[in-house]
C-alpha positions as CSV (number, residue, x, y, z in Angstrom):
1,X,-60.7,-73.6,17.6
2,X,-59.4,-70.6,19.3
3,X,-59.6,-71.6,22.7
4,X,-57.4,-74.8,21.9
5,X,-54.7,-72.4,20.3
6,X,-54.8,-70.1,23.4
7,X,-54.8,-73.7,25.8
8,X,-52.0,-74.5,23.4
9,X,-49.9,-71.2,24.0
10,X,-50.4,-71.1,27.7
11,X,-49.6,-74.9,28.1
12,X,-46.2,-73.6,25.8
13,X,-45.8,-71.0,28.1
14,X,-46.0,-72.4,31.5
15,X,-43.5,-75.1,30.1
16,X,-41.1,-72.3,28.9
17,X,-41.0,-70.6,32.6
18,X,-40.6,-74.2,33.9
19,X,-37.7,-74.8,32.0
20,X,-36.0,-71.7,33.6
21,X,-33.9,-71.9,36.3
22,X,-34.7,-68.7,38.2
23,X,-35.6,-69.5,41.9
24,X,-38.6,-67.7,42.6
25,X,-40.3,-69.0,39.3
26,X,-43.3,-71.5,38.5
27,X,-42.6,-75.0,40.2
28,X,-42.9,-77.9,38.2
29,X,-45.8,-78.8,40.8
30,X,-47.9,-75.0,40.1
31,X,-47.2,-75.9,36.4
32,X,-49.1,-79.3,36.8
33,X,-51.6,-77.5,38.5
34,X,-52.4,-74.8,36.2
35,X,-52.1,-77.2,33.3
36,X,-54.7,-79.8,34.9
37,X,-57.2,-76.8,35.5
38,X,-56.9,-75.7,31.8
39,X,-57.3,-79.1,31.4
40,X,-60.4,-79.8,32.9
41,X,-61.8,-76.0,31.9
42,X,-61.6,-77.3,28.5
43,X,-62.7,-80.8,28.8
44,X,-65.8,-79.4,30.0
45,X,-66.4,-76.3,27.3
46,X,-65.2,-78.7,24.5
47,X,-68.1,-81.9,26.1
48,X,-70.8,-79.3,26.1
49,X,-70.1,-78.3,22.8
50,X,-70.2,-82.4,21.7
51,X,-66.9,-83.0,21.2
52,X,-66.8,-86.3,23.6
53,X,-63.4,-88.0,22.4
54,X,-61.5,-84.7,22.6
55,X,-63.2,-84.0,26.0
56,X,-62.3,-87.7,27.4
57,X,-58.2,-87.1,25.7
58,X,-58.4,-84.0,28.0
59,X,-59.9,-85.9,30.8
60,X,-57.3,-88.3,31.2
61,X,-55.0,-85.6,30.6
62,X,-56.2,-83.9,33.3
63,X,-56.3,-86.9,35.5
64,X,-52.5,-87.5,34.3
65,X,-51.7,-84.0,35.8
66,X,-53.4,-84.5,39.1
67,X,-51.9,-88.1,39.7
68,X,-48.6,-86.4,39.3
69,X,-49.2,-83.8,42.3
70,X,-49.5,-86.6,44.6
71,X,-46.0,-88.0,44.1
72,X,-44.0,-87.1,47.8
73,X,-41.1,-84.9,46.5
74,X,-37.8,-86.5,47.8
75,X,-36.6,-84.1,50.2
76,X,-33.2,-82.7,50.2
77,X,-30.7,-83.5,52.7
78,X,-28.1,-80.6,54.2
79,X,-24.6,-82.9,52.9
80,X,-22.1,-80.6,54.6
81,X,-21.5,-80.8,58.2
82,X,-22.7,-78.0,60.7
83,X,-20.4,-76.0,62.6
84,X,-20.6,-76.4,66.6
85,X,-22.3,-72.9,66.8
86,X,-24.6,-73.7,64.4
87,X,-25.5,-77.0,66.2
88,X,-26.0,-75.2,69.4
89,X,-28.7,-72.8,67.9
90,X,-30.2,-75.4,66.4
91,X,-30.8,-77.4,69.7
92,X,-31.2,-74.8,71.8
93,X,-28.5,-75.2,74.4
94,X,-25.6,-73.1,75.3
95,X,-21.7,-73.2,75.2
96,X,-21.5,-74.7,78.4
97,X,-24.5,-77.4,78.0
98,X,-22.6,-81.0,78.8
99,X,-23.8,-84.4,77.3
100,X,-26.7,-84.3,79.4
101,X,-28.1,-81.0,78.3
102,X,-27.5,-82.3,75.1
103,X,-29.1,-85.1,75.1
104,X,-32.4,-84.1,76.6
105,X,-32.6,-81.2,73.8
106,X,-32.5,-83.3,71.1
107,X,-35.2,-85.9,72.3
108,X,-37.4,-83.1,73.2
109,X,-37.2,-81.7,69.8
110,X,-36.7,-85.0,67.9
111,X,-40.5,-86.7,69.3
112,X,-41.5,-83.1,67.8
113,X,-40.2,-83.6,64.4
114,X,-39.8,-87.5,63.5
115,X,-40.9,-88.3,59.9
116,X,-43.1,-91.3,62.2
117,X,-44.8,-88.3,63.9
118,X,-45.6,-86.4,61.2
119,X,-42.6,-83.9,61.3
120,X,-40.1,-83.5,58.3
121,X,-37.3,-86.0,57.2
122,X,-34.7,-83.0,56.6
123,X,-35.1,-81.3,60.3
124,X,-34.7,-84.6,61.4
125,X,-31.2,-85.4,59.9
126,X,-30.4,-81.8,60.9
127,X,-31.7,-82.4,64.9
128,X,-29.3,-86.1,64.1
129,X,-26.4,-83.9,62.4
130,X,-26.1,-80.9,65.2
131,X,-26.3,-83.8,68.3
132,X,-22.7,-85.9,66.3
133,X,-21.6,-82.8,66.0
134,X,-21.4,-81.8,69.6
135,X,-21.4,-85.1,71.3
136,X,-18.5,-86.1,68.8
């Protein structure tokens, strides 16, 4: 009985530091994480010791956990437009690079990091943001 009031209080825990809003803090995904271990550590202690119905309940718990780690994350956009110098970094190309330069930096970066390549949505719409922004 313990152990389930200690699996209890950490479950309450990790839930309280989830429901700050501290950057730095346990994610919502490391809280599913933990939770599904604890989960799963119990299911086992609690279906050796022949509790089989609590040990299935935790289980499918656990299982409940997991299937939410899968989920993609949507990711987040930048909304607000880049300056020009802050375009330029990002492409790589200097104050005097005309359309041309332009253009060929962004389609050597952007077969690098298209979400049908592999690479990330966000630096994506960045690479699309910074090359409107300079070839305005």
């Amino acid at each position: 009985m313990i152990y389930f009031l200690l699996g209890g209080g950490l479950i309450g825990l990790l839930v309280w530091l989830g429901q700050r809003k501290q950057a730095g803090f346990l994610t919502n995904r490391m809280q599913r994480y933990v939770a599904g271990t604890v989960a799963t550590v119990a299911a086992i202690v609690v279906g050796i010791r022949g509790g089989w119905v609590v040990s299935v309940g935790l289980i499918a718990l656990a299982g409940w956990l997991a299937a939410g780690l899968r989920r993609p994350s949507e990711p987040s956009l930048p909304l607000t437009d880049m300056s020009e110098v802050q375009a330029r970094s990002l492409l790589g190309v200097g104050p005097n690079a005309d359309r041309e330069a332009i253009e060929a930096a962004y389609h050597r970066l952007i077969r690098r990091v298209h979400p049908d390549a592999g690479g990330a949505v966000g630096l994506a719409a960045m690479l699309n943001m910074a090359r409107d922004q300079l070839l305005k």
